[in-house]
Structures are given as structure tokens and as C-alpha cells.
N, C-alpha and C positions, 0 to 999 in steps of 0.2 A: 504494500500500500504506500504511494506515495503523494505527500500532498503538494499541495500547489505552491510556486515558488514566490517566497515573502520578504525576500532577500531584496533590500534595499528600499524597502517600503516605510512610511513612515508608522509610529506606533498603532494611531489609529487607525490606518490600514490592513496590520496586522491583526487586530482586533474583530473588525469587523471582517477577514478574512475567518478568523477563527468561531466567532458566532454563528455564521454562516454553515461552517460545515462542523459542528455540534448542533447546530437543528436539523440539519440533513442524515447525522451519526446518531441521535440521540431520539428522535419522533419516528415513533412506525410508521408504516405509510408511506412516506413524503420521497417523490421518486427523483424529482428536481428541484431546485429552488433559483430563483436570479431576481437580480437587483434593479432594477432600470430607473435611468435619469428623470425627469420629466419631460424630455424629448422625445423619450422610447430610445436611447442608448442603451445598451446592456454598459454595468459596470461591475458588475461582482456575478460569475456565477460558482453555483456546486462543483467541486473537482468529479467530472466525469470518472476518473479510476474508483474512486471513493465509493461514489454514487453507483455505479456497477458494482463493486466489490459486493455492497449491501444488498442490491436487489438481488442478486444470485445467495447470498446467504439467506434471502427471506423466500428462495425459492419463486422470485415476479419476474415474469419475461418479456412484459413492457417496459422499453426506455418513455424517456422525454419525449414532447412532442417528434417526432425523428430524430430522437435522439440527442437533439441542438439546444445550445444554452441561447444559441441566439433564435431560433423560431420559441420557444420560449417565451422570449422577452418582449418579441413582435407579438404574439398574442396575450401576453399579460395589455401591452402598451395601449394594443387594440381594444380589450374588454373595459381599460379605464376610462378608453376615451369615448366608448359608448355610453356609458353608465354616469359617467362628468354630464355630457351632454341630456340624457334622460333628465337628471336633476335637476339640470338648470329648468330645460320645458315644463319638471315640474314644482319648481322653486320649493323644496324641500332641502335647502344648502349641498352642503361639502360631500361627495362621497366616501364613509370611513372604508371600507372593504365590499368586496364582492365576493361569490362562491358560487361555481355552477358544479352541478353533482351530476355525472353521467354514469352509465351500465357499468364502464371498466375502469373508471378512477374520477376523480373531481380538481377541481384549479381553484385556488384560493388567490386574492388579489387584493392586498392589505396598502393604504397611500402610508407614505413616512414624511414628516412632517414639513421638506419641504417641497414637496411636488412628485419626490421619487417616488417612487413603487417596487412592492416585496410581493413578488407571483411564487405561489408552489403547486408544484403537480404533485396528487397524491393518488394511492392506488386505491381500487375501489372499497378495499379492507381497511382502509385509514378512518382512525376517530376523528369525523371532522370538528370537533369542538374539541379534542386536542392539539390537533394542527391547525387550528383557529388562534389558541389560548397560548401556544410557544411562537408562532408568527406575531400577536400584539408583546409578548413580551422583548421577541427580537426588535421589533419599531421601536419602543421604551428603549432599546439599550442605544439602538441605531441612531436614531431618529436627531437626538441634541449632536452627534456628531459629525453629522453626511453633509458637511460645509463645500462650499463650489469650490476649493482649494482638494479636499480628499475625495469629491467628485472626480475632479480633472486628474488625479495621481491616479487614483483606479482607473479609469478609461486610458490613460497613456499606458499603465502597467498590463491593461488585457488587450491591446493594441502592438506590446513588444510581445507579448508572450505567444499571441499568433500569428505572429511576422515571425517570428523564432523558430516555431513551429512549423513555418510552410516553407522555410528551409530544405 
């Protein structure tokens, strides 16, 4: 098992790398997780080894959306920004989270406090009021940190690391 590389990142980077994949190691269910800017950037996702390692020891033969931290994130980005727009037409404020529940897993779609969004794909056996309750505590820990400074280092840091990789 190897995790993802943290190596020259700033503390809070490391941090929130490390939150990330202890709610992906530590919540049954949860087959993906990604971070996205409020652009719809990915900036943080699940280490794919990791994220396999688990699913095969919980015996699940579904990846992520295709497998992709980045189709992922295009569909969290998507689901906020339908559900943003819903709200407004129906002036009932701010979207906190969304959740759609399907046949063979569900997507959880939690905002953080400043525009980003925390998507997780979970398998159809996942508690979703536990992977509800560990997604609002990861925004709690996240959320006063994810400044346009540790925004920008995480998008440049998953930007070398897949330039790196296409090597």
C-alpha cells in the first residue's frame, strides 16, 4: 500500500491529504471521495491504490465513476450546480448537501465552507447516515482551512503529480 506523495506540501496540505484518506480507510462503504474547487477543479482526491486495496478486501467490484477521481468531481460539480440552481428558483437559501441513492451505491455531495465541495461515492451497503455524519465532520475539520493559497498548492500539487505520471 502506498500513499500518495506529501512530500513538499505545506502542513495543511498534508492534513487534509491525511483526512481524506482516513474517511476513505476508516467508513465502510465509501468507494471514492474528491474535493473540488468551486469551479468544478478536482483538488484533493482518494489515493486510487488505497481505494482498491479496500474495495477488494471488502470483497466490491465497483470502482468510481470509471474508475476517475476526475469524472468524479465533474459529477459531484454537476449535481451542485443543479441543486445551487433548484434553490435559488426556489428561494429556500444555500445548498448544505445533496444525496442520491441508487440500486448499486449512492453519491453524497456535502458544500465546505467556501464554495468547494466534498463528493463521495459509496457502495450500495454503505450507512448513509454514517457516511453523511464522517463527510460533515471532514467539512468541520476542512472547511476553516481550504484558503485560495492551499486551494492553489493542491491543484498545482495534482497537476505535477499527473504530469509525473504521464511520463
Amino acid at each position: 500500500m502506498t500513499a500518495p506523495s506529501t512530500y513538499g506540501l505545506s502542513s495543511e496540505a498534508r492534513n487534509l491529504h491525511w483526512l481524506l484518506t482516513n474517511l476513505v480507510e476508516e467508513v465502510p462503504g465509501i468507494q471514492s471521495v474528491a474535493v473540488v474547487s468551486s469551479d468544478g477543479l478536482l483538488l484533493l482526491s482518494s489515493d486510487p491504490g488505497r481505494t482498491e486495496e479496500a474495495r477488494q478486501a471488502r470483497g466490491v467490484k465497483h470502482g468510481g465513476p470509471r474508475g476517475s477521481s476526475a469524472d468524479l468531481a465533474t459529477i459531484v460539480s454537476g449535481i451542485a450546480s443543479l441543486t445551487v440552481g433548484a434553490a435559488k428558483l426556489m428561494e429556500f437559501g444555500g445548498v448544505k448537501h445533496s444525496m442520491v441513492a441508487m440500486e448499486e451505491g449512492s453519491l453524497f455531495v456535502m458544500s465546505i465552507s467556501d464554495g468547494s465541495l466534498l463528493g463521495v461515492h459509496g457502495s450500495a451497503e454503505c450507512d448513509m447516515s454514517v457516511v453523511a455524519y464522517h463527510m460533515a465532520l471532514f467539512v468541520g475539520r476542512a472547511g476553516h482551512v481550504l484558503t485560495p493559497e492551499l486551494r492553489s498548492e493542491l491543484r498545482q500539487s495534482l497537476e505535477s503529480s499527473s504530469t509525473g505520471s504521464a511520463r
